[in-house]
VOLUMSE-263193 format. One record per residue (C-alpha): residue number from 0; residue in one letter; chain; x, y, z. Coordinates in nm, 2 decimals, always signed. Example, Ala and Ser with C-alpha at 12.3 -4.5 7.8 and 13.67 -1.06 7.14 Angstrom:
2
<node 0 "a" "A" <+1.23 -0.45 +0.78>>
<node 1 "s" "A" <+1.37 -0.11 +0.71>>
//
This chain:
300
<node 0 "x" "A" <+0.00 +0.00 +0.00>>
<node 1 "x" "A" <+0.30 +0.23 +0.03>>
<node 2 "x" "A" <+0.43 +0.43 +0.29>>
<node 3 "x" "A" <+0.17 +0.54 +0.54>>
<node 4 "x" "A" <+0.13 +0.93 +0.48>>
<node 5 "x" "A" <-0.11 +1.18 +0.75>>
<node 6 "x" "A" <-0.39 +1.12 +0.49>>
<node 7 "x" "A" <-0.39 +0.75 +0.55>>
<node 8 "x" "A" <-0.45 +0.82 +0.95>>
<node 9 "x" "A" <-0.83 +0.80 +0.95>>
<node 10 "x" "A" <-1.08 +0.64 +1.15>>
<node 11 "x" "A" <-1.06 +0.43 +1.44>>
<node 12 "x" "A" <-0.76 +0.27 +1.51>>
<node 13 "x" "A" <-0.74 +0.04 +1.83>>
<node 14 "x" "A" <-0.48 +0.07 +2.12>>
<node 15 "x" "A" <-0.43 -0.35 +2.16>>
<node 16 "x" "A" <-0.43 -0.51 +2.49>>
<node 17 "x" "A" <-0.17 -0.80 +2.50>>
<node 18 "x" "A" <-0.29 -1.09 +2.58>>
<node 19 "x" "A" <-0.10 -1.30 +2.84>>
<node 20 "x" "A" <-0.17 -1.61 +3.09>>
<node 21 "x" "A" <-0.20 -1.59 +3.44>>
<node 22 "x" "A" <+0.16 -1.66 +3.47>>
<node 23 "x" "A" <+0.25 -1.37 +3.22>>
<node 24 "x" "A" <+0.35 -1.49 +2.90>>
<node 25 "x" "A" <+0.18 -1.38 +2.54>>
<node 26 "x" "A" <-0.11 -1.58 +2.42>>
<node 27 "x" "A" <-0.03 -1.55 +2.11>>
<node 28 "x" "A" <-0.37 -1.76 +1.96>>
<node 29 "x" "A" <-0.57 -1.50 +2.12>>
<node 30 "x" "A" <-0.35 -1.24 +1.99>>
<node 31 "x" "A" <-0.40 -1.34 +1.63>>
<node 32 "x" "A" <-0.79 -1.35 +1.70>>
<node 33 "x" "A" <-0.77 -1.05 +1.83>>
<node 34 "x" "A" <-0.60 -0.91 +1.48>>
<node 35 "x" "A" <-0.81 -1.09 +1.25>>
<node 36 "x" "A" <-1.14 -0.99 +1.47>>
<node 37 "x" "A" <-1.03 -0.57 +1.45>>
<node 38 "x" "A" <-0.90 -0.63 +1.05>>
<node 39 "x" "A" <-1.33 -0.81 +0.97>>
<node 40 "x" "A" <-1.44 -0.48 +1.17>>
<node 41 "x" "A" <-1.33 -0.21 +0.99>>
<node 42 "x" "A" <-1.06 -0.08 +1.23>>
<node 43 "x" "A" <-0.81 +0.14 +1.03>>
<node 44 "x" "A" <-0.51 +0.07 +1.26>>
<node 45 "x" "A" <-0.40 -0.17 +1.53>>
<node 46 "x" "A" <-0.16 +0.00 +1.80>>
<node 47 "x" "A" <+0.15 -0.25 +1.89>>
<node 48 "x" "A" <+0.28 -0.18 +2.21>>
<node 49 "x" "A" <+0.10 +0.11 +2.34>>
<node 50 "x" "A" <+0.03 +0.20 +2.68>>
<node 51 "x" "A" <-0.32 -0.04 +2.70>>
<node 52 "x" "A" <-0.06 -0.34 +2.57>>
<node 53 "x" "A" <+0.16 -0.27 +2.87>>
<node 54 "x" "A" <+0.40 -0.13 +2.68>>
<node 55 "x" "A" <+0.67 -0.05 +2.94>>
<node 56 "x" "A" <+0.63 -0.43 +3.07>>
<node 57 "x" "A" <+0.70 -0.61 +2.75>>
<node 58 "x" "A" <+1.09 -0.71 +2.61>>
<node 59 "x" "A" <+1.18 -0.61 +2.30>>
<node 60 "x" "A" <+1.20 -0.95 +2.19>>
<node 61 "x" "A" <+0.80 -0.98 +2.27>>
<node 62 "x" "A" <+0.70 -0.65 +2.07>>
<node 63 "x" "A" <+0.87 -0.79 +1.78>>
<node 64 "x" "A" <+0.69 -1.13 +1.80>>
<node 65 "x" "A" <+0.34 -0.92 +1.86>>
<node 66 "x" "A" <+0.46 -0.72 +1.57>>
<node 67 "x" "A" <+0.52 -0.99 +1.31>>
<node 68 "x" "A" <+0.26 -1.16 +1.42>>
<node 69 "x" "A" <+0.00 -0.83 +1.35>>
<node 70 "x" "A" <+0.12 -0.77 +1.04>>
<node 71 "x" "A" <+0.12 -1.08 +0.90>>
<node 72 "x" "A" <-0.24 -1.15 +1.02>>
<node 73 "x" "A" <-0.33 -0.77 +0.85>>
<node 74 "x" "A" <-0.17 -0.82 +0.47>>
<node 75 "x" "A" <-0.42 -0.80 +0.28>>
<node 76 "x" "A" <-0.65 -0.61 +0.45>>
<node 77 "x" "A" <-0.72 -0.22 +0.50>>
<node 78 "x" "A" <-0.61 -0.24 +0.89>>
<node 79 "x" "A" <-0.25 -0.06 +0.96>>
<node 80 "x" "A" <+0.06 -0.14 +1.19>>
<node 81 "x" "A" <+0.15 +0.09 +1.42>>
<node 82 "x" "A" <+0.41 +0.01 +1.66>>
<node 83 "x" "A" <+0.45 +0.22 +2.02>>
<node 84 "x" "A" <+0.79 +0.29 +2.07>>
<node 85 "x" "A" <+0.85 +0.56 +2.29>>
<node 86 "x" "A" <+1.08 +0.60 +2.60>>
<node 87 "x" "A" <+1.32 +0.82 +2.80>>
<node 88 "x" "A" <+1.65 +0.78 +2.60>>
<node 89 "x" "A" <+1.69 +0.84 +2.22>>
<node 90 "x" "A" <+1.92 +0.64 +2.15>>
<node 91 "x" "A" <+1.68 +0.32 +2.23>>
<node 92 "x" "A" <+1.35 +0.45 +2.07>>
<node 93 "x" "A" <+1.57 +0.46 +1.76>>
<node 94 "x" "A" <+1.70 +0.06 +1.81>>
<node 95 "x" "A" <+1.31 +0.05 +1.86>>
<node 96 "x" "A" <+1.19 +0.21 +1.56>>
<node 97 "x" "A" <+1.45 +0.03 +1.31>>
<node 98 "x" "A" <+1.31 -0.31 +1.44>>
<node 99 "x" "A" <+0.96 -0.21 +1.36>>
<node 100 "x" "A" <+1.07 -0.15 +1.05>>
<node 101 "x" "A" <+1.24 -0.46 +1.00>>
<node 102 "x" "A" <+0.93 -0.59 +1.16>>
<node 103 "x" "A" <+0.72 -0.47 +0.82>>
<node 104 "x" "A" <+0.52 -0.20 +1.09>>
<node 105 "x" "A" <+0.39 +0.06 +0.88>>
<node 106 "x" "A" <+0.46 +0.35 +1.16>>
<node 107 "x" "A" <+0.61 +0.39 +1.49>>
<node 108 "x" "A" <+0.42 +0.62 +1.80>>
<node 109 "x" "A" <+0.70 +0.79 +2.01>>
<node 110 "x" "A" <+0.54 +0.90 +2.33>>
<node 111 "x" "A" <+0.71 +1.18 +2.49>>
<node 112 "x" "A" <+0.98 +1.12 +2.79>>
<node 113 "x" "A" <+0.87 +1.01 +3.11>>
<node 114 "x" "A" <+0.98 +1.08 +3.44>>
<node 115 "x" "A" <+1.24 +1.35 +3.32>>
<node 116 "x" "A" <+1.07 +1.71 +3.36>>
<node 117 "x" "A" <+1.15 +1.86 +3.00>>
<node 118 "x" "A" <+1.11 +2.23 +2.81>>
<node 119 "x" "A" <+0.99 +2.29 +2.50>>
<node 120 "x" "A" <+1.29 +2.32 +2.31>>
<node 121 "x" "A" <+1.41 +1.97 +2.48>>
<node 122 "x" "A" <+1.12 +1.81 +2.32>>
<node 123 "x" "A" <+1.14 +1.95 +1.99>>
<node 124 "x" "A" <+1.54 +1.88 +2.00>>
<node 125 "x" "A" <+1.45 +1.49 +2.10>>
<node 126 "x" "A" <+1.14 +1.46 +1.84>>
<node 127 "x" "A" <+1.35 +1.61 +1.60>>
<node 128 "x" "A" <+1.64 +1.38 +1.64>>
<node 129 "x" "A" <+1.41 +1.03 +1.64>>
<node 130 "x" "A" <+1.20 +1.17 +1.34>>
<node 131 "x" "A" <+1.54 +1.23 +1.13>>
<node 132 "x" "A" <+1.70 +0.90 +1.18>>
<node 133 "x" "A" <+1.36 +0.69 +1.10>>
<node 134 "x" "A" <+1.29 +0.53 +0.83>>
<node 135 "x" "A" <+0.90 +0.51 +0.93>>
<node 136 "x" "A" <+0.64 +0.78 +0.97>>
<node 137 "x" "A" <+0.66 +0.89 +1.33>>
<node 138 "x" "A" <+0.31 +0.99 +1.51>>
<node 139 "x" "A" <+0.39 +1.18 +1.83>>
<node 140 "x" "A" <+0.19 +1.12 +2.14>>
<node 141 "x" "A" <+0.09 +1.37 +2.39>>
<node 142 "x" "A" <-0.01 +1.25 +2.70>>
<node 143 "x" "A" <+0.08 +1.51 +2.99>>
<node 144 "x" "A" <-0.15 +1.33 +3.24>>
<node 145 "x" "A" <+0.11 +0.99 +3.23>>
<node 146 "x" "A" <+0.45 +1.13 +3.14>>
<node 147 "x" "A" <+0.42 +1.51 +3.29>>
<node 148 "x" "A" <+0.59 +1.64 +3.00>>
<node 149 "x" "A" <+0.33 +1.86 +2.74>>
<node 150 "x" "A" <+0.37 +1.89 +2.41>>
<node 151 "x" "A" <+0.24 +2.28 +2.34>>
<node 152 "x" "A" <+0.07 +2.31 +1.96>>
<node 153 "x" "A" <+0.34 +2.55 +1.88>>
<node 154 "x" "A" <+0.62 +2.30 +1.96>>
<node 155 "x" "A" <+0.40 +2.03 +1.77>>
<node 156 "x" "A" <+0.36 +2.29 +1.49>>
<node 157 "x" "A" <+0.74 +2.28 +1.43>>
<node 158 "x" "A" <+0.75 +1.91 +1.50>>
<node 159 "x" "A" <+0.51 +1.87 +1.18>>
<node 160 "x" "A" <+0.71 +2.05 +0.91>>
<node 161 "x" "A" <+0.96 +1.72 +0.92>>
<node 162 "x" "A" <+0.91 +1.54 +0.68>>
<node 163 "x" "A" <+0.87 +1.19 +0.87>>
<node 164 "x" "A" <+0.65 +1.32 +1.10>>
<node 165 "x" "A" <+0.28 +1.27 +0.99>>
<node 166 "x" "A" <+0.07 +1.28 +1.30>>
<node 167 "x" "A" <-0.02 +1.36 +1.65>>
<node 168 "x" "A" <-0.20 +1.15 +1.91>>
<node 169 "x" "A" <-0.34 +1.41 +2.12>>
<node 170 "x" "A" <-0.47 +1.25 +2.44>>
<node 171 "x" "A" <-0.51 +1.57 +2.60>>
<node 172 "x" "A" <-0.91 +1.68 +2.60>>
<node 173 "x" "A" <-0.90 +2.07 +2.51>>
<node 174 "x" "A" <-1.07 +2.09 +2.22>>
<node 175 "x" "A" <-0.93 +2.44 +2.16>>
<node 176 "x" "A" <-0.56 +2.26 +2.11>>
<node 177 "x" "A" <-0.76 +1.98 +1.85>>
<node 178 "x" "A" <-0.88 +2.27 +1.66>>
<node 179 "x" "A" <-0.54 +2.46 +1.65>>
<node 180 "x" "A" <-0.34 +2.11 +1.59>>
<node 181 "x" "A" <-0.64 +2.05 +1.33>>
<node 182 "x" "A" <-0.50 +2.40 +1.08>>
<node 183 "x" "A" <-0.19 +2.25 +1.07>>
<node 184 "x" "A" <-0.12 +2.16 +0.70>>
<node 185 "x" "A" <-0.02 +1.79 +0.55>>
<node 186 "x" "A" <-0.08 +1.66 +0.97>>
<node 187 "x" "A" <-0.32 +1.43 +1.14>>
<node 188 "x" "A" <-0.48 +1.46 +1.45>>
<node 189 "x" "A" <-0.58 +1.15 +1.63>>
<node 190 "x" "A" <-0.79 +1.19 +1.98>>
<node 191 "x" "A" <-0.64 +0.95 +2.23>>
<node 192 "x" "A" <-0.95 +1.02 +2.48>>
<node 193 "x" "A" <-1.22 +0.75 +2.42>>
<node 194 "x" "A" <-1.49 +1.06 +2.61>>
<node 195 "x" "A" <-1.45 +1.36 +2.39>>
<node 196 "x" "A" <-1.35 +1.16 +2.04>>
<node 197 "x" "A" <-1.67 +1.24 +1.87>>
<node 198 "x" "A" <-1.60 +1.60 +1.99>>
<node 199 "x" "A" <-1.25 +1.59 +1.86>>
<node 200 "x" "A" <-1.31 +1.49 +1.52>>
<node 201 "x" "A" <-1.61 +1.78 +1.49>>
<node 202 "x" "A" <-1.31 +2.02 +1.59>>
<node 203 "x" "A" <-1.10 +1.86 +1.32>>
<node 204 "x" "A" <-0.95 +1.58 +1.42>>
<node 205 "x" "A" <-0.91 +1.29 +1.19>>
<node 206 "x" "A" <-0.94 +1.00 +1.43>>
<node 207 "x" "A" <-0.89 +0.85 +1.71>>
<node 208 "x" "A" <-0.65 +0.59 +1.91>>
<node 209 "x" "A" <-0.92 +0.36 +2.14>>
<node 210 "x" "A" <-0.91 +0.24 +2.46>>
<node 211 "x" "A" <-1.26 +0.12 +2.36>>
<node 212 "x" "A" <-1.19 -0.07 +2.03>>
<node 213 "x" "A" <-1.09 -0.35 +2.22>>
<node 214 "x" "A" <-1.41 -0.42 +2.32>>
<node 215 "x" "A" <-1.64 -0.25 +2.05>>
<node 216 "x" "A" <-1.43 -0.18 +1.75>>
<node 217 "x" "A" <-1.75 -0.25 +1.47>>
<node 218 "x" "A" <-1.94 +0.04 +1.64>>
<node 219 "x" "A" <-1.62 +0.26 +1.70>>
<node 220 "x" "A" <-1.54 +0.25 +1.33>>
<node 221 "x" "A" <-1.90 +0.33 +1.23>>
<node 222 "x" "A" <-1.93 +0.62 +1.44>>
<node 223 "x" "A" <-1.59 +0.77 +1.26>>
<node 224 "x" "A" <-1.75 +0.72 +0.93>>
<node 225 "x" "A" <-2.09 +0.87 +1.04>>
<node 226 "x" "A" <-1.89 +1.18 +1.12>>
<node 227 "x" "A" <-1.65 +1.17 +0.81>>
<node 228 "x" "A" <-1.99 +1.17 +0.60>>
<node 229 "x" "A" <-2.11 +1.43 +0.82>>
<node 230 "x" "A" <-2.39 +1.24 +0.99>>
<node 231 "x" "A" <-2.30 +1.35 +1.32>>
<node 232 "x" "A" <-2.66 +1.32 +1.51>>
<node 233 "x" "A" <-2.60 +0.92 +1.45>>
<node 234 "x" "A" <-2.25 +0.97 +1.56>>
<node 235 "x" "A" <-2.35 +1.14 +1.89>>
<node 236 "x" "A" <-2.68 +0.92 +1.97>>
<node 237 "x" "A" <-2.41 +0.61 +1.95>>
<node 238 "x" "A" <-2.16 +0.78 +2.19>>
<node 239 "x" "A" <-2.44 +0.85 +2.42>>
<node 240 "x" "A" <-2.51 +0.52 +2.45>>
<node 241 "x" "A" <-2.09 +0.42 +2.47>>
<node 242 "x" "A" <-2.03 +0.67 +2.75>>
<node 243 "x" "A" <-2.11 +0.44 +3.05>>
<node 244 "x" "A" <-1.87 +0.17 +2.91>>
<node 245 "x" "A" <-1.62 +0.49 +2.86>>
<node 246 "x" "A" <-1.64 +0.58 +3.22>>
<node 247 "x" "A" <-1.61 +0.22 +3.34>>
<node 248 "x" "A" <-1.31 +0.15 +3.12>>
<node 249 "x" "A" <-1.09 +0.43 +3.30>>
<node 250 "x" "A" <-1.27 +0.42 +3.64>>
<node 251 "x" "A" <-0.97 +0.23 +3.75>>
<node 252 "x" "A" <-0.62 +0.30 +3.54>>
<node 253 "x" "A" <-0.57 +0.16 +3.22>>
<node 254 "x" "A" <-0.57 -0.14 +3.09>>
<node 255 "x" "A" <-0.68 -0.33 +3.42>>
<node 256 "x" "A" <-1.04 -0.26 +3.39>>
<node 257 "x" "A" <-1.05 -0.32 +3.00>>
<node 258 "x" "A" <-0.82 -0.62 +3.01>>
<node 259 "x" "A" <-1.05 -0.77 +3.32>>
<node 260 "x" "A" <-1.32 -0.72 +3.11>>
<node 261 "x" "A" <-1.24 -0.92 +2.85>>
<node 262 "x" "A" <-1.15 -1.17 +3.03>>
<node 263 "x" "A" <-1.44 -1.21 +3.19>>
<node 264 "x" "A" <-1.60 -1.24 +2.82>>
<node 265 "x" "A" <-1.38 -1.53 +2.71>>
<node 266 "x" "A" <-1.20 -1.27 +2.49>>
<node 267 "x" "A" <-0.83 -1.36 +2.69>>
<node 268 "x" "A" <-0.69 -1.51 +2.97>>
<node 269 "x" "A" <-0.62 -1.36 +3.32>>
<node 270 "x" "A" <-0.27 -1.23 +3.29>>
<node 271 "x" "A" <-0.13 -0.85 +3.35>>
<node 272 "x" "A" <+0.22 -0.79 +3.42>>
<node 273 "x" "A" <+0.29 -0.70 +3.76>>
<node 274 "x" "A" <+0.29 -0.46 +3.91>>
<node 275 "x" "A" <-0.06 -0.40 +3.72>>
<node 276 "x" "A" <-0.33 -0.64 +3.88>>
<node 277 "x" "A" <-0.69 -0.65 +3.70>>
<node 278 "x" "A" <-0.99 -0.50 +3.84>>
<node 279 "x" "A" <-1.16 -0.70 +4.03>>
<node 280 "x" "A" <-1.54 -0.69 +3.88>>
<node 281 "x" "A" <-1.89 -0.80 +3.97>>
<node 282 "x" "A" <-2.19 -0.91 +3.75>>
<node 283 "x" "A" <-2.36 -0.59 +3.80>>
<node 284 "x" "A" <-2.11 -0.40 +3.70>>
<node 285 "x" "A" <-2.00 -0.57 +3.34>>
<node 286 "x" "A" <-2.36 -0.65 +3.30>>
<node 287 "x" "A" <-2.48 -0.36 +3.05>>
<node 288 "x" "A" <-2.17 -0.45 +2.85>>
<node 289 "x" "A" <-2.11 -0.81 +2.78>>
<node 290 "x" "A" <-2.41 -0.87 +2.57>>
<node 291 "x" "A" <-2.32 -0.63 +2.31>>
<node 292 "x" "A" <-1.98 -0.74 +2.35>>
<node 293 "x" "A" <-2.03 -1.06 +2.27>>
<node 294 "x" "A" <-2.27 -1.03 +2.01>>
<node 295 "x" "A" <-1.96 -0.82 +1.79>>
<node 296 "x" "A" <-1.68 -1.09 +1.90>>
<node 297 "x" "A" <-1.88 -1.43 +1.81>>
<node 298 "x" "A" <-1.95 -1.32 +1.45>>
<node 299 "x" "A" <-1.55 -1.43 +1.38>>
//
C-alpha cells in the first residue's frame, strides 16, 4: 500500500491489549484472534505496544513477536501497523523504531519522555532527532496526564514540518488545542480520549486511538465514518449510549479494567504484568456491557 502518509490516518484505530496467561506470557492464539477480529471490523489501525498493551512491561524480543505476528495477520487487508515505541533515552527509541521497521510496521508512535521534567525546546530537540534518523512515519503522542511532559501546539507545529512526522496523538481533551493542531497543513490529529473523540473529530480531528476498540471496535469505526460523512446526530446518539462503558473502562487506570473485562467475556486469559493487577469486577457491574460485547466478538 506504500508508505503510510497523514492522509492514510483516518478512523478508528485500536490501542491493543496483550494478551497474556496468568503466569504472564503472550497468548499469542488469542492475539491473532484478536487481529483478525479488529481487520473483519473495519478498524483502520491496530496499536503495537501502546500504553493499553503494557507497553513498558513487555521485552523487545515480545514487541517484535506481537509485531510480526500483526502484520502478518493484516496483509491483505485495510487495517494498519503501528508500533509504540517511545521512552526516555533516544538512542533506544531509535534501536526500537529500526526493528519495527524490520518488523514490516507501517509507523512507529513515540510518546514523549517520562519521568524526566522537560522544556519545550528539549522536546522539539529529541522529536527532531528520532523523526530524522527513522525510516518510518513517526506519530507523536501527547499525553501530559502519564508522562508530565506537554507537548504545546506551537512546539508540535514545528514538529510537523519534518518530513517523517505525519501525525499527533493528542490525548489531552482541550478541544481548543484539537482545533489549532487541526490548521496545521499535511498533519493528522488523532484523539487519544475515548470521552471527547466524537468531539475531537467535529473540531478537526481525523481519528482516534481507542481504549474502547478492544471491546467494541464495529461500532467505534461506524461512528468515525458517520462523522466523516457528516452524519453527526448518528454519531453522537451512538456515543451516548458508549459513554457508560467509557467511564467504566478508565474508572480504574488503564488497561486493568478493559483487560478484566475481556477476560471475563472469554475474549483472553487472566494475565497482566505486575505490578498492574486486574480490576476486580462483579456481574452488576459488566452487566450492560457483555451482551453487546459478545454479540460483535462471536461473529468471527
Amino acid at each position: 500500500m506504500g508508505q503510510l502518509q497523514a492522509k492514510d490516518l483516518r478512523g478508528c484505530m485500536v490501542a491493543m491489549v496483550t494478551p497474556m496467561d496468568s503466569q504472564g506470557n503472550l497468548e499469542m492464539a488469542q492475539w491473532e484472534r484478536l487481529i483478525q477480529w479488529h481487520t473483519q471490523s473495519g478498524t483502520s489501525a491496530v496499536v503495537v505496544a501502546g500504553t493499553t498493551g503494557e507497553s513498558a512491561l513487555l521485552t523487545q524480543a515480545e514487541v517484535d513477536l506481537l509485531t510480526r505476528s500483526a502484520v502478518s495477520h493484516c496483509q491483505g487487508s485495510n487495517t494498519r501497523v503501528i508500533v509504540g515505541t517511545g521512552g526516555i533515552c533516544p538512542d533506544q527509541v531509535m534501536a526500537a523504531n529500526q526493528k519495527a521497521k524490520d518488523n514490516g510496521a507501517d509507523a512507529v508512535l513515540v510518546v514523549t519522555p517520562y519521568y524526566l521534567t522537560l522544556t519545550q525546546e528539549a522536546l522539539i530537540q529529541h522529536f527532531k532527532t528520532i523523526a530524522g534518523n527513522s525510516e518510518l512515519p513517526v506519530i507523536l503522542y501527547n499525553v501530559p496526564s502519564r508522562t508530565s511532559n506537554d507537548l504545546a501546539t506551537a512546539s508540535t507545529t514545528k514538529l510537523a514540518k519534518l518530513k517523517q512526522v505525519i501525525g499527533i496523538k493528542e490525548a489531552k481533551a482541550d478541544m481548543g488545542r484539537i482545533a489549532a493542531l487541526a490548521r496545521i497543513k499535511d498533519f493528522a490529529v488523532l484523539s487519544g480520549d475515548d470521552g471527547t473523540f466524537v468531539e475531537a473529530i467535529k473540531n478537526g480531528a481525523d481519528g482516534v486511538i481507542s481504549v474502547a476498540a478492544n471491546v467494541r471496535p464495529a461500532i467505534m469505526a461506524e461512528m468515525c465514518d458517520h462523522l466523516q460523512l457528516g452524519d453527526v446526530a448518528q454519531a453522537e446518539s451512538h456515543d451516548k449510549q458508549l459513554q457508560p462503558l467509557y467511564d467504566f473502562l478508565f474508572h480504574q487506570p488503564n488497561p486493568c479494567p478493559v483487560k478484566s473485562l475481556m477476560h471475563l467475556a472469554n475474549m483472553v486469559s487472566s494475565g497482566i504484568r505486575k505490578p498492574l493487577v486486574m480490576t476486580e469486577l462483579t456481574n452488576r457491574q459488566i452487566k450492560p456491557f457483555i451482551e453487546p460485547i459478545l454479540k460483535e466478538f462471536n461473529t468471527l
